[in-house]
N, C-alpha and C positions, 0 to 999 in steps of 0.2 A: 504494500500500500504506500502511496509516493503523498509525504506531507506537503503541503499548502500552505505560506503564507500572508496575511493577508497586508497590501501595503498602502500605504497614505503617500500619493505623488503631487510633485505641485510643476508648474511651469518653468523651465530652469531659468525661461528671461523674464515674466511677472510677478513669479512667486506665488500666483494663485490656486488653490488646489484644484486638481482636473477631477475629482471625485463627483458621482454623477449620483446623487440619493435619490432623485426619481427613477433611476434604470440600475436592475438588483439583476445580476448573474451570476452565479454560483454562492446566491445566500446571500452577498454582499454590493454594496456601489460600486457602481461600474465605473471605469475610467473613461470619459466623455474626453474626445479628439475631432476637430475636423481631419476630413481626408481628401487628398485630390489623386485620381488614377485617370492617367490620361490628362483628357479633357473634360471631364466630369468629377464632382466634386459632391460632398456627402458629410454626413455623420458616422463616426464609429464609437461601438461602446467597448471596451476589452476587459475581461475578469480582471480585477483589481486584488485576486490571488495570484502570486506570484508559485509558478508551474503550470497554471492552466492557460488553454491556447483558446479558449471559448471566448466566443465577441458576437456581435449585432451589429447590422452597417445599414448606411440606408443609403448605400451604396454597391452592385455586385461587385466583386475585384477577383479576377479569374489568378488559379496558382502559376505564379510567376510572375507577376506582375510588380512594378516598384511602385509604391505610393507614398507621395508626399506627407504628412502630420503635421498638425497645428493645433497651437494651442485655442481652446474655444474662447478665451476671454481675449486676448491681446494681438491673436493671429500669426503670433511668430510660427514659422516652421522649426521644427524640434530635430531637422539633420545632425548627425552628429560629424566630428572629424572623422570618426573614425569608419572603417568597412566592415563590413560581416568576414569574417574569417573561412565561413562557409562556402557562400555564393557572392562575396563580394561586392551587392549592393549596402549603400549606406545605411549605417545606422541610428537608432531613432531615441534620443535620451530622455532621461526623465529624470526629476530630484527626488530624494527622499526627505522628508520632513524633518526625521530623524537624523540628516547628512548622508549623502552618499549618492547615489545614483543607480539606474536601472539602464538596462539598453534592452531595443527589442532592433529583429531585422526589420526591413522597410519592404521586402519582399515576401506576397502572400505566398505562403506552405514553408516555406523555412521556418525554423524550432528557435533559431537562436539566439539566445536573451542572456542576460548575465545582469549580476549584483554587485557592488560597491559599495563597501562603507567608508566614511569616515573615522569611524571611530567603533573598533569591534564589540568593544566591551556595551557603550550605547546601541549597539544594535542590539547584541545579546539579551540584555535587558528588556526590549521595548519585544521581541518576538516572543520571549518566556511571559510576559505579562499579558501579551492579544493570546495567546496559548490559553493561557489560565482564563482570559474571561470569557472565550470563545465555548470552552470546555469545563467551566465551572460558573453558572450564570449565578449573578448577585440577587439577594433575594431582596 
């Protein structure tokens, strides 16, 4: 059974959080992105658990395709320096609230994402405590 964590992202150039609490995927608020593929342009929602690949688009985006990501408040595009390791299209960053960052590829059916903290010991902390209140509800 492959753990799930659940993560809090913000815009890395507004600082706003992308957290979507009207659109719930996998239990939780969805991560709210505009997207452009091609010439067409859209919403996407992405599980805001970090390991799951489940999203909602009100856009189709066929496997293979690059698509651009923005932020919904401020419209920045979220390209990263960097490429996919995999398939070599750009990659798409995210902040963590906590410090640190996230990366996803930009290319639909590629898996590849990866985690970044700032600070290990703060991350450890903030995942053992959404752990516990995920899995031990407050009365």
């Amino acid at each position: 059974m492959q753990n799930y964590y659940k993560l809090s992202l913000k815009c890395p150039k507004c600082g706003l959080k992308l957290g979507d609490d009207g659109k719930i995927i996998d239990g939780v608020p969805a991560i709210k992105l505009q997207i452009r593929s091609g010439e067409e342009a859209g919403t996407v929602w992405l599980s805001a658990l970090y390991g799951s690949y489940n999203k909602e688009s009100t856009l189709p985006v066929r496997d293979g395709e690059i698509s651009v990501f923005s932020c919904p408040h401020c419209g920045a595009d979220l390209v990263s320096e960097e490429n996919c390791n995999i398939c070599q299209a750009p990659l798409v960053d995210f902040h963590l609230f906590e410090g640190g960052k996230v990366s996803i590829c930009s290319r639909a059916g590629c898996t590849k994402h990866s985690i970044e903290f700032e600070d290990l010991n703060t991350a450890i902390n903030h995942f053992i405590n959404e752990f516990e209140l995920q899995t031990h509800p407050r009365d």
